[in-house]
FILUM-66412 format. One line per field, with one value per residue (C-alpha): x, y, z. Coordinates in Angstrom, 2 decimals. Layout:
<recs>
xx	X; ...
yy	Y; ...
zz	Z; ...
</recs>
This chain:
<recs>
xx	149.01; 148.47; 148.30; 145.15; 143.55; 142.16; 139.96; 137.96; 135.24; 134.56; 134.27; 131.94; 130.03; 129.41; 129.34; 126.26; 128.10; 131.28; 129.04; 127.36; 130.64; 132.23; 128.50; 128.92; 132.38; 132.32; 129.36; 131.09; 134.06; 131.85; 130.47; 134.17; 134.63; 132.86; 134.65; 137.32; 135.11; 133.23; 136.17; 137.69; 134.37; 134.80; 138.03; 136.52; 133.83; 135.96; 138.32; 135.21; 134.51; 137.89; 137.24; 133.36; 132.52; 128.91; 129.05; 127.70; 129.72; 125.90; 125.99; 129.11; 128.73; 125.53; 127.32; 130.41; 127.60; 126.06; 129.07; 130.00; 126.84; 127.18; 130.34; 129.24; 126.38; 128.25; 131.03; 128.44; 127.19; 130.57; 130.99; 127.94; 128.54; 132.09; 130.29; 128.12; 130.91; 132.67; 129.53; 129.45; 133.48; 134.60; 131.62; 131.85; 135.61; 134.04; 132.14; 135.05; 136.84; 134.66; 133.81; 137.88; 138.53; 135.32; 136.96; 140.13; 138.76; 136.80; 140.23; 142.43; 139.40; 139.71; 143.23; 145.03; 147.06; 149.76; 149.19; 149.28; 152.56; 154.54; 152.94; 153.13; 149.75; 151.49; 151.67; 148.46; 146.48; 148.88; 147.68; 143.99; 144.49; 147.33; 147.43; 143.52; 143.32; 146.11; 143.76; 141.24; 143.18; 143.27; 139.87; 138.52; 140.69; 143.17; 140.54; 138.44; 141.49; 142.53; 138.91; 138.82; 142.30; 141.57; 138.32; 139.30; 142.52; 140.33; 137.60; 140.04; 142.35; 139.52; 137.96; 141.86; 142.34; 138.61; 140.18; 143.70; 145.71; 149.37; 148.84; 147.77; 150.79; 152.92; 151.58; 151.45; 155.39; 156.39; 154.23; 156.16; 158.55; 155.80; 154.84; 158.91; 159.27; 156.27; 156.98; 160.37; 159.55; 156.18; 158.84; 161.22; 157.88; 156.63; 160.32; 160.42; 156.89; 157.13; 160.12; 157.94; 155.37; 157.47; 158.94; 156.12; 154.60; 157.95; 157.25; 153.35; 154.60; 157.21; 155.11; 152.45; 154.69; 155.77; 152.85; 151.47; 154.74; 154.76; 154.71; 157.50; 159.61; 159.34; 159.75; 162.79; 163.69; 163.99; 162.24; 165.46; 166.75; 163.02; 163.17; 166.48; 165.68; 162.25; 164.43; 166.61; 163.92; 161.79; 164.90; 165.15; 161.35; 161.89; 164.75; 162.88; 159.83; 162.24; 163.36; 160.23; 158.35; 161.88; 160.74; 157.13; 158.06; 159.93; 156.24; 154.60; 157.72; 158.76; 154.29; 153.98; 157.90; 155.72; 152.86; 154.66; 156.91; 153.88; 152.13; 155.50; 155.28; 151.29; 152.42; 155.41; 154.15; 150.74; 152.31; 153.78; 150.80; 148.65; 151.78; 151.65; 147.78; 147.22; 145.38; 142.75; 142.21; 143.87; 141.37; 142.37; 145.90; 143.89; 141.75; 144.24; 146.18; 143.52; 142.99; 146.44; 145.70; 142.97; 145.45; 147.30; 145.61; 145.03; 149.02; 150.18; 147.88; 149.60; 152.13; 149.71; 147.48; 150.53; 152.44; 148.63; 148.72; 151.80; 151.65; 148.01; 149.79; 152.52; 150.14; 147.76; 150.42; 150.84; 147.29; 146.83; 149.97; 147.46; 144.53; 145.38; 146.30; 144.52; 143.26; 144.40; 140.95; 138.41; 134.65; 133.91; 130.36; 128.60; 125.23; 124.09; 125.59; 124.58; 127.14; 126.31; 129.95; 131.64; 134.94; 137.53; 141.29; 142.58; 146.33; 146.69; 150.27; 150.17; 153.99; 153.76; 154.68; 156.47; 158.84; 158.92; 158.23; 155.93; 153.57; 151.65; 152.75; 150.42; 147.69; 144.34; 141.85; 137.88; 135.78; 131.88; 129.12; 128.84; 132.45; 135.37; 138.70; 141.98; 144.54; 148.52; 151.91; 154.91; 155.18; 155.37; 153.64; 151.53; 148.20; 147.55; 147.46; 145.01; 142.86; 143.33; 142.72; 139.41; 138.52; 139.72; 142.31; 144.86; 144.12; 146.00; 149.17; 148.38; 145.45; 141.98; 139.63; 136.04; 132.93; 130.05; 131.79; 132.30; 135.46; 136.12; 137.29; 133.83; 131.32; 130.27; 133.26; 130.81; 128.58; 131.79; 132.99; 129.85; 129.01; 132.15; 133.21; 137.26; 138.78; 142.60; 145.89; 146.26; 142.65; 142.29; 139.60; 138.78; 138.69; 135.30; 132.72; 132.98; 129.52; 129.77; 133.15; 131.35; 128.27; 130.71; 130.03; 126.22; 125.14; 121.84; 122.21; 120.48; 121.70; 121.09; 122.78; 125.69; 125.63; 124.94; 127.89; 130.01; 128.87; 130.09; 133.55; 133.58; 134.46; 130.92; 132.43; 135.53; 133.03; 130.90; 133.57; 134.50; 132.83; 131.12; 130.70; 129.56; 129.87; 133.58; 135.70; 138.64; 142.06; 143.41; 144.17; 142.25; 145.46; 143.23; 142.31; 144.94; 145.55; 143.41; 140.53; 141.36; 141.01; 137.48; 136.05; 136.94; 135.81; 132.68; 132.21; 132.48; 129.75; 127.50; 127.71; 125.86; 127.85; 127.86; 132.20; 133.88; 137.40; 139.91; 142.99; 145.37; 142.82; 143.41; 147.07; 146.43; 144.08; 145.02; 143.60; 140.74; 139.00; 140.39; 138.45; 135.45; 135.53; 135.80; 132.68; 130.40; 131.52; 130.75; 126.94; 127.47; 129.41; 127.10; 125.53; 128.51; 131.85; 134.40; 138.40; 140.71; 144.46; 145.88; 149.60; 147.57; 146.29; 143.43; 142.27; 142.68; 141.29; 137.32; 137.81; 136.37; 139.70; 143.21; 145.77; 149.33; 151.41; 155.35; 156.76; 153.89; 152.70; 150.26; 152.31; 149.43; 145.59; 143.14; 140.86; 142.71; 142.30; 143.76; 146.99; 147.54; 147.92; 150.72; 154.49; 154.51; 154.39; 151.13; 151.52; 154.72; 153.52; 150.16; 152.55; 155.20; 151.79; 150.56; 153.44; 153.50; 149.77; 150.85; 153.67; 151.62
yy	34.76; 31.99; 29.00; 31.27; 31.54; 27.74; 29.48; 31.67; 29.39; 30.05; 33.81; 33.05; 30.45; 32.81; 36.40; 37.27; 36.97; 38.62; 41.24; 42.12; 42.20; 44.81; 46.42; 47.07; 48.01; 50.88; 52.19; 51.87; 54.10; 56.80; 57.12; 56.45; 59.48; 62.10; 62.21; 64.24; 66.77; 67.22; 67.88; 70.29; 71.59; 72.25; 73.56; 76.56; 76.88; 77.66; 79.92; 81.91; 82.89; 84.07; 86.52; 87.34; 88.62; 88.54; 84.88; 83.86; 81.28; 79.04; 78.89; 77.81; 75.02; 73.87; 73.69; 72.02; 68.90; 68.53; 68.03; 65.47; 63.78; 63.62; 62.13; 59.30; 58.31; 57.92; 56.06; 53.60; 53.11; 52.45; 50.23; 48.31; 48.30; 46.72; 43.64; 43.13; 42.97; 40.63; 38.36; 38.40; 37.77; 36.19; 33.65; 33.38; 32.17; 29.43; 28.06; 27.84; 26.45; 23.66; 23.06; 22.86; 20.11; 18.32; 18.48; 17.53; 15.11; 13.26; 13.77; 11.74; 8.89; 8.81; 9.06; 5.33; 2.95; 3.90; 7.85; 6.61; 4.72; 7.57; 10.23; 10.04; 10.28; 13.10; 15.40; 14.47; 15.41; 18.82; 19.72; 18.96; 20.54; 23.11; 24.22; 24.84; 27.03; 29.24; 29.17; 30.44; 33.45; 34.34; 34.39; 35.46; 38.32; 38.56; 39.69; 41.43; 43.51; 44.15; 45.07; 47.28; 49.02; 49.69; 51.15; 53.24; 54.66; 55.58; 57.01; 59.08; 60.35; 61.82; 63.68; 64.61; 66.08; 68.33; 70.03; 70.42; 69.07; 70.10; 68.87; 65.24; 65.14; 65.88; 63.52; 60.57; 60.76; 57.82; 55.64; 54.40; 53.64; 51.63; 49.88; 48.91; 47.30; 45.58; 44.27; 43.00; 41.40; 39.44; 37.49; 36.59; 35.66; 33.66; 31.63; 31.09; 30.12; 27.16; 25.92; 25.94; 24.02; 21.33; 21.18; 21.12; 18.41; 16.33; 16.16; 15.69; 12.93; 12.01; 11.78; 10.72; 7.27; 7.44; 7.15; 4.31; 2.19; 2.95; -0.70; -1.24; 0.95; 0.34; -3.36; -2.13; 0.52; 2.73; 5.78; 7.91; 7.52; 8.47; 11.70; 12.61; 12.75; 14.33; 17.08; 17.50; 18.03; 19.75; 22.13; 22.34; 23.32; 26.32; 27.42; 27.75; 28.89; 31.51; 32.82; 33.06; 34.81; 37.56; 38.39; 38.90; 41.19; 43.96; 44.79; 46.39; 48.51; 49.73; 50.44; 52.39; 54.97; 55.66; 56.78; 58.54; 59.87; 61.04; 62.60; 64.81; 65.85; 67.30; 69.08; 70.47; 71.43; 71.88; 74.00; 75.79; 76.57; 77.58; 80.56; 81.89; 81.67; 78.39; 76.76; 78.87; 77.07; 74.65; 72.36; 71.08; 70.48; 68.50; 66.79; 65.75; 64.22; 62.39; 61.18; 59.61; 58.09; 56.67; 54.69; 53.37; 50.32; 49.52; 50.39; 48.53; 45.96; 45.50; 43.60; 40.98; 41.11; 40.64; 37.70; 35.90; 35.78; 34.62; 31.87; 31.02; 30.54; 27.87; 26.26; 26.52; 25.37; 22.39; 21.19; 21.84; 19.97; 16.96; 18.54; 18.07; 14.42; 12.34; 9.39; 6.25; 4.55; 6.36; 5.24; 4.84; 3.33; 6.33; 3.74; 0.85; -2.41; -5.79; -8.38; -11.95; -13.21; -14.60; -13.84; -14.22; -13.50; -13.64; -13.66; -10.82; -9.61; -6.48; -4.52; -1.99; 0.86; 2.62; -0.83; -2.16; -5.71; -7.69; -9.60; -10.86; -12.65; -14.10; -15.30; -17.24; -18.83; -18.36; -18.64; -19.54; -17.65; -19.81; -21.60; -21.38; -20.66; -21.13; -19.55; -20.56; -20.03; -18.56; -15.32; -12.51; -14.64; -12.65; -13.74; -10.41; -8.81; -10.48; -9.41; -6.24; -6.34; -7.82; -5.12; -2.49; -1.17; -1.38; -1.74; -4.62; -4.18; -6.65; -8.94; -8.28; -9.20; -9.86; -10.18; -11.60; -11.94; -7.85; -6.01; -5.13; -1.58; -1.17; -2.03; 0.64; 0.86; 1.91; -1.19; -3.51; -2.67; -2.92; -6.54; -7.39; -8.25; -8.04; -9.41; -7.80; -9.52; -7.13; -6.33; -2.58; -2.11; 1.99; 3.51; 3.12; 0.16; -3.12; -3.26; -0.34; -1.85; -4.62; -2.55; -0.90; -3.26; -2.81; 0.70; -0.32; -4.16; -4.96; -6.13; -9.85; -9.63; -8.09; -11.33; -13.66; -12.57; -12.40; -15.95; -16.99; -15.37; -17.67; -14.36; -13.71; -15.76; -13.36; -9.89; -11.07; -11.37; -7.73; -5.66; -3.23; -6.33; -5.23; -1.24; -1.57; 0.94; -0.37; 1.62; 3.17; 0.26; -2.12; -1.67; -3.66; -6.62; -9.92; -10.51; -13.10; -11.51; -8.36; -10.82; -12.42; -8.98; -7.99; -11.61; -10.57; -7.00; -8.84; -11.21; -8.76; -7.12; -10.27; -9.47; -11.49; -12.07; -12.65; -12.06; -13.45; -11.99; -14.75; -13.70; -16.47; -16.11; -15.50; -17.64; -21.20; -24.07; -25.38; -21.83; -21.95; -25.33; -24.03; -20.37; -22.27; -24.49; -21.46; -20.00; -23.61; -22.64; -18.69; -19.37; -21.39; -18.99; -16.56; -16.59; -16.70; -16.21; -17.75; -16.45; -18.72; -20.25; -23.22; -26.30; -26.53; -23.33; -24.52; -28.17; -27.95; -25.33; -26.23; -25.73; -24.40; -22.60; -22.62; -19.38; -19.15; -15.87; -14.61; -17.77; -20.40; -23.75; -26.01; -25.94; -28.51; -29.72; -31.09; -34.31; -34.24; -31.86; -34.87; -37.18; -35.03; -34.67; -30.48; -27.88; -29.21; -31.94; -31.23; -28.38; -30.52; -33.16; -30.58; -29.27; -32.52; -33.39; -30.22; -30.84; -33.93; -33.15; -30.63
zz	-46.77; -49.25; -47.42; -45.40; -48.38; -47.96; -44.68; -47.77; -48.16; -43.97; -44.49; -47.99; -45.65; -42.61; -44.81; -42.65; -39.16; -40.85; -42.69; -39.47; -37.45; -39.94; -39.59; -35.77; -35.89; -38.64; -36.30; -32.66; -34.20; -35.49; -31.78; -30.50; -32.26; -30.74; -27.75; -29.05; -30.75; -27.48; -25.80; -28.47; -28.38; -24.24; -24.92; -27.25; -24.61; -22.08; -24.27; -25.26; -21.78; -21.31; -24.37; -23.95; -20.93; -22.05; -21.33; -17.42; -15.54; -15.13; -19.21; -19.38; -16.34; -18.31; -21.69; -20.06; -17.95; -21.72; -23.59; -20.38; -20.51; -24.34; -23.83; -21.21; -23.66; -27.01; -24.79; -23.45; -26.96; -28.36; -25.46; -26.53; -30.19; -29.46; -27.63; -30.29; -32.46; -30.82; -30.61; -34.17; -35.19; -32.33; -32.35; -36.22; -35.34; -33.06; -35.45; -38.13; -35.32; -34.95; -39.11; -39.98; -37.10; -38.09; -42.30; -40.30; -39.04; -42.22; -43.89; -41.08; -41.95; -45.39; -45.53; -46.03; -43.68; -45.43; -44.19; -40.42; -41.32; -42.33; -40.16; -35.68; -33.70; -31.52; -34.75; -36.21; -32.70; -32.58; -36.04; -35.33; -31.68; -31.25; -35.21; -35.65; -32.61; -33.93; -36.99; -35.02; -33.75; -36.66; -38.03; -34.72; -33.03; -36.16; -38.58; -36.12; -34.78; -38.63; -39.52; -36.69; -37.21; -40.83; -40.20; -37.00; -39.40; -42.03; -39.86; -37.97; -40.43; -42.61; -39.18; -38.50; -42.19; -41.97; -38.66; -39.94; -42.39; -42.30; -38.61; -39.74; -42.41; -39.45; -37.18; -39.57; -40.66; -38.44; -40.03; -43.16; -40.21; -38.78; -41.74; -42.71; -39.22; -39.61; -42.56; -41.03; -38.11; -39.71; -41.94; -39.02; -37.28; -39.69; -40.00; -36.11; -35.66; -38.55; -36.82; -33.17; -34.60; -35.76; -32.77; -30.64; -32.73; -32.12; -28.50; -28.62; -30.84; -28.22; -24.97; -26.95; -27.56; -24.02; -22.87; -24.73; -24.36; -20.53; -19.52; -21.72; -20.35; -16.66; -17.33; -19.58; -16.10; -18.99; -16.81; -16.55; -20.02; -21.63; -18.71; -20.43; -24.06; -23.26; -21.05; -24.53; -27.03; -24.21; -23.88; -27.37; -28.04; -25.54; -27.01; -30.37; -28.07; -26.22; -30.07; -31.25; -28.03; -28.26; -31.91; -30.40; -27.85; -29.74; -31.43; -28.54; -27.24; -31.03; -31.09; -28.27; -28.90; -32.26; -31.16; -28.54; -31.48; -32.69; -29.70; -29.25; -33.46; -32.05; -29.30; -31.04; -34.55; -32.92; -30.75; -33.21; -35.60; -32.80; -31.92; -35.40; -35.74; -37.91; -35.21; -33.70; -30.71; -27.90; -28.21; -31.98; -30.30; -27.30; -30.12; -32.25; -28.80; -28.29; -32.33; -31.84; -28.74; -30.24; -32.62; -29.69; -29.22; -32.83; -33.52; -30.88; -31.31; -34.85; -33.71; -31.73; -35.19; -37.29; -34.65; -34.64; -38.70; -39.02; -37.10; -38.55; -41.61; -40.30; -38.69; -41.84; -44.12; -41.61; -42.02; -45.75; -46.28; -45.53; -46.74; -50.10; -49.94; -52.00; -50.44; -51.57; -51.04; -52.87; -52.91; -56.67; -56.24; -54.09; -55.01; -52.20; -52.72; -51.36; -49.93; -50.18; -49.06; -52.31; -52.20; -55.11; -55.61; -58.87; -59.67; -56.68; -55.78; -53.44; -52.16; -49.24; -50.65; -47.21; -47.27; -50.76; -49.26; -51.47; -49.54; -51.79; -55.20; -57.64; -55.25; -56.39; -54.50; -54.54; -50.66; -51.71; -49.53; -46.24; -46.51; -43.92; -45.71; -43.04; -43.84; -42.27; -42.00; -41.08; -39.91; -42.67; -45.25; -46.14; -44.12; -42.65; -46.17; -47.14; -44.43; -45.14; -49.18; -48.32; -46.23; -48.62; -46.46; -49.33; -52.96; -55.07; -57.18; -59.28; -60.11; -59.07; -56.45; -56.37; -54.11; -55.50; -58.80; -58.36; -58.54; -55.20; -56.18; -57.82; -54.64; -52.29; -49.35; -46.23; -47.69; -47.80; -44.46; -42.43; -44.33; -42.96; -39.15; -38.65; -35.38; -35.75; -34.79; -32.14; -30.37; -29.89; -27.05; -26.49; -23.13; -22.26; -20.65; -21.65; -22.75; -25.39; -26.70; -27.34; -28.97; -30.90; -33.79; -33.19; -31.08; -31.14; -29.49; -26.52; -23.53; -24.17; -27.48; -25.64; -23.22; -25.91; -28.04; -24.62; -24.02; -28.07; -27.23; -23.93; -22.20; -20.42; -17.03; -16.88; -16.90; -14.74; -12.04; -12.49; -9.62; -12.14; -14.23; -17.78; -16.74; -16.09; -17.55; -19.37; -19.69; -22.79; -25.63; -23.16; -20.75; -17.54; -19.20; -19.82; -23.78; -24.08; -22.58; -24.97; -28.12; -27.09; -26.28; -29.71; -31.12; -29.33; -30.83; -34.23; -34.15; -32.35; -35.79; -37.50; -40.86; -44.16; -43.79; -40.94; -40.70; -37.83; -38.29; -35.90; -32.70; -30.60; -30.28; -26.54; -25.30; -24.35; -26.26; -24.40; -24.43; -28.00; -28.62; -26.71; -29.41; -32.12; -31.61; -30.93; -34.14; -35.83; -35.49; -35.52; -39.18; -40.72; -43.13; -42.88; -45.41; -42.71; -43.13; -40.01; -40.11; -37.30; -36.40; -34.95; -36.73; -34.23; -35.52; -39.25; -38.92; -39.13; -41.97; -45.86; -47.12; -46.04; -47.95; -46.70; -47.60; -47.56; -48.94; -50.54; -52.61; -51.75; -51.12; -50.58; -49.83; -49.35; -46.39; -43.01; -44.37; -47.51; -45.96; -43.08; -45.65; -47.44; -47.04; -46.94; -44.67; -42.85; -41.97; -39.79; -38.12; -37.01; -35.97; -34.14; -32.44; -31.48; -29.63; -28.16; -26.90; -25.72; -23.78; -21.63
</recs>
């Protein structure tokens, strides 16, 4: 029960729902319970007549429809007193439902690149989806079953112990029984339901992959082999489902032979007591049948209770497991700060810490508020890093960065990221209209800035040739639209955002170079005041920057304006010649 202890603060947060809950339920058992007395009490009725002839059959008939009518009324405000009790735990459990996948939630966002490296999207949405429901269970119908079974035991053993004692001993020896097998079976429950989860998560994680790799694998004819190894770990997830569910099901047999055990020790030794004179009447024996009966349900129901909290806590453990990460990226400035768009590197080095790769190694340049800084070469040089250190995805190894002559670590990281418009390598477009994708960097843009920034990203002509135009509904990832368009949506989403830094992380990869030539002289007049940062593999991309910096391996090789690179031997130089021949061989 440990790793449920982290769901405390829900109880201390909604004491008044959980308060009231217990509230209702301690007061639908008392009226549960006087349905047995009335009928103990019929019982002696009845027996009376048989001894005192005084006694008229019309009394008795009246006595018998008051005791009846009793009984319908304290049943239908049990009855009532039950829903009300569920309204108050069961709801309570729908709102802790909903808090612990919001905290879920804000913890997947603060959590690092590095987090989503090491960890599958299948298993993150099963532990946000699958794991918190089974959390729920057990705040919900777990604890209100518990609550319930606790309160019914003690309610009814203290009535069963003022009518006859040596008959409740008797009736209650199975249940140190009870509470051994219990005890047994919530272990092996507990071991098998950890090992499901896992499981389950593997194939979320699985199809999950499938699914987004789809075109892949047709074009690959890969359908069969993918069917096969999802029928294996499919067949292997039952298998641990099938052990599991076997556990589950001795509970409610093993429930039920011990309260039937115990029904046979009333009748017998009830029997018994009322031969010799110890029980005066036939109706404690019919009372006491029906005390036990009354623990049916909330035996039996043990095993559910006990199967529910058990697998809370897997799942539980699964989710704190996470929980307690501490995120990389921490905002140390909680005050507002303002980005003008200096940026500075200073001796940086950075090394991914999943791959021990160092991308980075001793890097310095400065970009003043207003300049354009192009940034080339090869691949795995280390562009793309430092995209992502001046958004504050990853924090330096080594050396320091600045904006605005401020340590980056040091400025306010909601502040940083929204003074800063990032067009990634690969453009991720969500599954919705093409007009809120590109509102995404500005929800509250009008129309006409939405068609302006389309127009900047020279992509306007291609929506407007959709049927739905601007309304159209893209697939998941963007999955409908060509590459290229993909890039100058999300080219358009940034400058919509009218941010101090612009970052273009190699986003005209796809798009051939006269629509290339036509981006980059919008952006000449939409850059003008902005600090802008152009990773590209193409010169024509680089040439009308303020300065270039060539990377190889980590280090800067050479940097300079177009001009002054041309006129040097290096790296430069022949890949602007290599391209221009290329350009003029088309």
């Amino acid at each position: 029960m440990k790793e449920l202890r982290y769901l405390n603060k829900y109880f201390v947060k909604y004491k008044f729902s959980f308060l009231l809950g217990i509230f209702f339920t301690i007061i639908a058992q008392i009226f549960s319970l006087f349905t047995p007395k009335l009928i103990s009490k019929s019982f002696k009725i009845i027996e009376s007549f048989s001894k005192d002839n005084t006694l008229t059959k019309s009394v008795i008939q009246q006595e018998l429809i008051s005791n009846i009518l009793l009984i319908i009324a304290t049943t239908i405000i049990a009855g009532f007193l039950s829903f009300l009790m569920r309204q108050t735990l069961i709801v309570m459990s729908r709102h802790v439902e909903f808090d612990l996948k919001n905290e879920v939630f804000r913890q997947y966002e603060n959590l690092s690149q590095n987090f989503y490296k090491q960890n599958r999207t299948g298993d993150l949405m099963n532990r946000i989806s699958e794991d918190v429901s089974k959390v729920r269970m057990y705040v919900g119908p777990a604890v209100m079953y518990s609550i319930n079974t606790f309160i019914r035991f003690a309610i009814v053993i203290v009535y069963m112990f003022n009518v006859s004692p040596r008959l409740t001993l008797y009736t209650l020896l199975p249940l140190p029984l009870l509470s051994y097998a219990i005890f047994k079976l919530s272990s092996e429950i507990n071991k098998r339901s950890t090992i499901f989860q896992q499981y389950l998560s593997k194939v979320s994680s699985f199809t999950q992959e499938i699914f987004s790799g789809i075109r892949v694998i047709k074009a690959y004819s890969l359908e069969e082999q993918h069917q096969n190894n999802l029928e294996e770990l499919a067949e292997e997830s039952k298998t641990k489902s099938m052990s599991l569910s076997k556990i589950q099901a001795l509970f409610g047999p093993l429930m039920i032979a011990l309260i039937g055990t115990s029904n046979l020790v009333v009748i017998y030794f009830g029997g018994l007591m009322y031969i010799d004179g110890t029980i005066k009447s036939i109706g404690t024996i019919a009372e006491f049948i029906l005390y036990v009966n009354m623990l049916t349900w909330p035996v039996a129901s043990l095993g559910w209770v006990s199967s529910m909290i058990q697998e809370a806590e897997a799942s539980q453990k699964r989710i704190n497991e996470f929980m307690k990460i501490e995120p990389e990226i921490k905002n140390n400035n909680l005050e507002k700060s303002v980005i003008e768009g200096e940026i500075s590197f200073e001796n940086v080095s950075y090394t991914y810490e999943d791959t021990n790769i160092t991308a980075l190694n001793d890097v310095t340049f400065t970009v003043h508020k207003g300049e354009t800084l192009a940034i080339l070469g090869k691949t795995g040089s280390g562009k793309s890093t430092i995209v992502s250190l001046i958004s504050r995805l990853y924090d330096v190894t080594d050396g320091k960065i600045t904006i605005d002559g401020n340590e980056i670590s040091k400025i306010n990281v909601f502040d940083l990221r929204n003074s800063i418009g990032i067009v990634p390598q690969d453009a991720f477009l969500f599954s919705d209209s093409i007009k809120n994708n590109i509102k995404f960097g500005k929800e509250d843009a009008t129309d006409e800035e939405v068609i302006s920034a389309a127009k900047s990203a020279e992509v306007h002509g291609n929506i407007i040739g959709f049927n739905k135009k601007y309304d159209t509904i893209l697939g998941e990832r963007g999955i409908t639209l060509s590459g290229g368009q993909k890039q100058r949506i999300s080219i358009a989403r940034s400058i919509i955002k009218n941010p101090k830094i612009l970052l273009f992380d190699d986003c005209l990869s796809a798009i051939d170079t006269e629509t290339e030539e036509a981006i980059l002289n919008n952006l000449q007049e939409i850059c003008k005041e902005k600090t802008t940062i152009i990773v590209s593999h193409r010169v024509s991309s680089a040439k009308n920057a303020d300065r270039i910096i060539i990377l190889d391996e980590g280090k800067i090789i050479e940097q300079g304006s177009h001009n002054q690179l041309i006129n040097e031997d290096g790296y430069y130089a022949a890949l602007y010649l290599k391209q221009l021949s290329e350009k003029e061989l088309q």
